[in-house]
N, C-alpha and C positions, 0 to 999 in steps of 0.2 A: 504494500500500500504506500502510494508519493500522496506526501503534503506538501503542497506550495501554499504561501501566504501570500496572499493579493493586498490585504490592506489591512490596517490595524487600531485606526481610529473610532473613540466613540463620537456619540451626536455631527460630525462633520470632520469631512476629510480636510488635513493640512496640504498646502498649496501642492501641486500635481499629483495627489496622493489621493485613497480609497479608504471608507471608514470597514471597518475591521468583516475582512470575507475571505475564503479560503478555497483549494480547489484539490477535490482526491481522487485520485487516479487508481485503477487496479483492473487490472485485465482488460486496459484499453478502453473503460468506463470513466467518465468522465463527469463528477459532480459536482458543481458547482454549492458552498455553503454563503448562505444570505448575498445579494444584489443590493448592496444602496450607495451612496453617491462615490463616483466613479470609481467603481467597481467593473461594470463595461469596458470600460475604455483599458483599466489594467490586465484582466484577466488575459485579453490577447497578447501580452507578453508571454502569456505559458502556454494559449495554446490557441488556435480559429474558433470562431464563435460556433459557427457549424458542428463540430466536434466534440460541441459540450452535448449529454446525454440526458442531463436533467440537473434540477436546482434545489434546493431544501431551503426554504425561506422558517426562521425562529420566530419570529412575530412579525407585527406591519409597523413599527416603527419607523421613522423616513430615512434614517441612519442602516436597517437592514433591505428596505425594497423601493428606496427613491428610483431606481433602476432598470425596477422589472418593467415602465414603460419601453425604454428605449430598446430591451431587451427583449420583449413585444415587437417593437418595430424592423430589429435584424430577423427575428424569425418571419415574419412578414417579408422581407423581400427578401432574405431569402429560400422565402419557398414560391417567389416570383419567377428566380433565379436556376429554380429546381435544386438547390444546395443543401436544405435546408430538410431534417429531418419533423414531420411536423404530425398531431401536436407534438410541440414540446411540453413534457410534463416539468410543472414546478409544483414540490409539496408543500405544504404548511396548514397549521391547524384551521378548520372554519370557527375559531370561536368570537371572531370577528366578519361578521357576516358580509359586508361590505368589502372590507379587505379582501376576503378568500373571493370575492365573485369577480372581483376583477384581475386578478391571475388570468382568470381567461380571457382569451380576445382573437375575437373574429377567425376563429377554428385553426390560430396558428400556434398559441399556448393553450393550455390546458392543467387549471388547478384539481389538485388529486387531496385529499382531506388525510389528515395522520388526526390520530391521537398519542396521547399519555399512554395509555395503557398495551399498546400495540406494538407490533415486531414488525418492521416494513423491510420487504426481500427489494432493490432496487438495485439490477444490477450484479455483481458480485456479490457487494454488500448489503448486511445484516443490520437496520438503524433502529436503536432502540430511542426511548424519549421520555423525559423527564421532565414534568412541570417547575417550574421556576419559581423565583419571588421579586416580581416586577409592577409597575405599576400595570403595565396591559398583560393580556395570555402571553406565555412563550415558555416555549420550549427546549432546553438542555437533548443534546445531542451524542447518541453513542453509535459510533463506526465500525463491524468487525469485518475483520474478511481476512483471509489466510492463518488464522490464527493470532493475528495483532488487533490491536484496537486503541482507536482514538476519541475522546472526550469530547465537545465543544459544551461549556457551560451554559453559554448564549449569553442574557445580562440577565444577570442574578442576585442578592441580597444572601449573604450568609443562606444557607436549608441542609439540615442533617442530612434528607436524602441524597443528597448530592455524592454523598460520601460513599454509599455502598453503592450508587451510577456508574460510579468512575472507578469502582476498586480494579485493580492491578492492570489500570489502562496502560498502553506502552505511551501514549500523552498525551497530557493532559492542557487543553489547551482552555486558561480560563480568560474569564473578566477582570482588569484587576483597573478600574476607573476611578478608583477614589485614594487620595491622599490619607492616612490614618486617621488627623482630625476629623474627616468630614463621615468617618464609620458613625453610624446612628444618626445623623443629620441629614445625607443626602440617603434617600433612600433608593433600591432595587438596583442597587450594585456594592459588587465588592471592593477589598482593598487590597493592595500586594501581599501583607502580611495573613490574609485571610485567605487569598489564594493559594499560597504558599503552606498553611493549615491544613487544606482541604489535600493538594499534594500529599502531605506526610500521611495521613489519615486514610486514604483512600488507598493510599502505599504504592503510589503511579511509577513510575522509571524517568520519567521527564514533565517537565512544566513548561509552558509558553506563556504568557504574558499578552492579551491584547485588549480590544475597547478602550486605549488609554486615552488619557484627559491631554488636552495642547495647551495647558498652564503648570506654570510649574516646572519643578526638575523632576522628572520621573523615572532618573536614576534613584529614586527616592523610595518609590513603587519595586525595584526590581530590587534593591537593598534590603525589603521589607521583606518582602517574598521567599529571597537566598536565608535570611535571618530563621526565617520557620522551615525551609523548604532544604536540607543538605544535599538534596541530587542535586542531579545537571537542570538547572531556570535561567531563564533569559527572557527579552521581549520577542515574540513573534518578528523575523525579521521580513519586510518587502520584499518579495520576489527568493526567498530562500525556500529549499524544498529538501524535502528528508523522505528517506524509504526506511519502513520500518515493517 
């Protein structure tokens, strides 16, 4: 299983950059994790738009599917173009009704409903899912396939179950958006040092770092993290990719 990071930011990307989406690969399958602002435009560094197989959207936040229009509009032409495999499936829960109905559009995407509770076969991979603590629905994300497994927490608030979700992930890729002050102030995200908790706790082999805040020194955030966390932590880097 490759992991490339396409972008790492929360609430909005920092200048020519993508708020926090991912992209995993395994047997030629090609999934794209959350679409929001430019995310499009980066993912085609790793690989043609054509060739992605499908999407997993974590909630509708603008930060996770600012995107999905224009990503609507490539599958649109191209399946003008004949290029273009269509529908294109993108998952995410309907508990936003609104949200989840416009995934679809004009028979060139195609929204597919996940739950909580569910095992979804996509591909290779095996996605399990796990409700969060946010202010909207969303969903924590689990990857298996070949015998490895990867994490994505989504944007979450501290949640015990998190802990037996992610246990003996090979990584764990969380949220980690908040400064330590701002733990119990700003709410439905974490903080490096809580990230980095849930690491030890869950007993992962690695940690990544993203959702991060564009204030701040957040060599601060991954200080916090390394502090609770003695594997190998780091921030999700841009365009890096790992086979595990």
């Amino acid at each position: 299983m490759k992991i490339t990071t396409i972008g790492i930011w929360g609430g909005y990307p920092n200048k020519n950059e993508a708020t926090s989406s991912f992209l995993l690969e395994h047997e030629g399958f090609r999934c794209l994790v959350d679409c929001g602002s430019g995310v499009l435009a980066a993912v085609q560094n790793y690989t043609e738009l054509r060739d992605l197989d499908a999407a997993i959207i974590t909630h509708y936040h603008p930060d996770h599917i600012a995107d999905i229009g224009v990503l609507q509009h490539a599958a649109m032409v191209g399946m003008q173009l004949k290029e273009w495999k269509t529908p294109f499936p993108i998952y995410a829960h309907d508990r936003d009704e609104d949200g989840f109905r416009n995934l679809s559009y004009k028979g060139v995407t195609e929204g597919r409903a996940v739950e909580a509770s569910q095992t979804l076969e996509l591909g290779p991979f095996e996605v399990s899912f796990c409700e969060t603590v946010h202010p909207v629905y969303c969903l924590a994300l689990k990857f298996t396939a070949g015998g490895k497994s990867v994490v994505f927490t989504a944007d979450t608030a501290w949640k015990d179950e998190l802990i037996g979700f992610a246990e003996g992930a090979d990584l764990l890729v969380a949220e980690a958006n908040l400064y330590e002050k701002y733990v119990g102030i700003i709410q439905g995200h974490m903080s490096g040092r809580q990230a980095g908790e849930l690491a030890v706790r869950a007993g992962v082999k690695e940690l990544w770092l993203t959702h991060l805040p564009q204030y701040g020194d957040i060599l601060e955030i991954l200080d916090a993290a390394r502090g609770a966390f003695r594997g190998k932590a780091d921030f999700a880097k841009i365009g890096h990719s790992v086979e595990i």
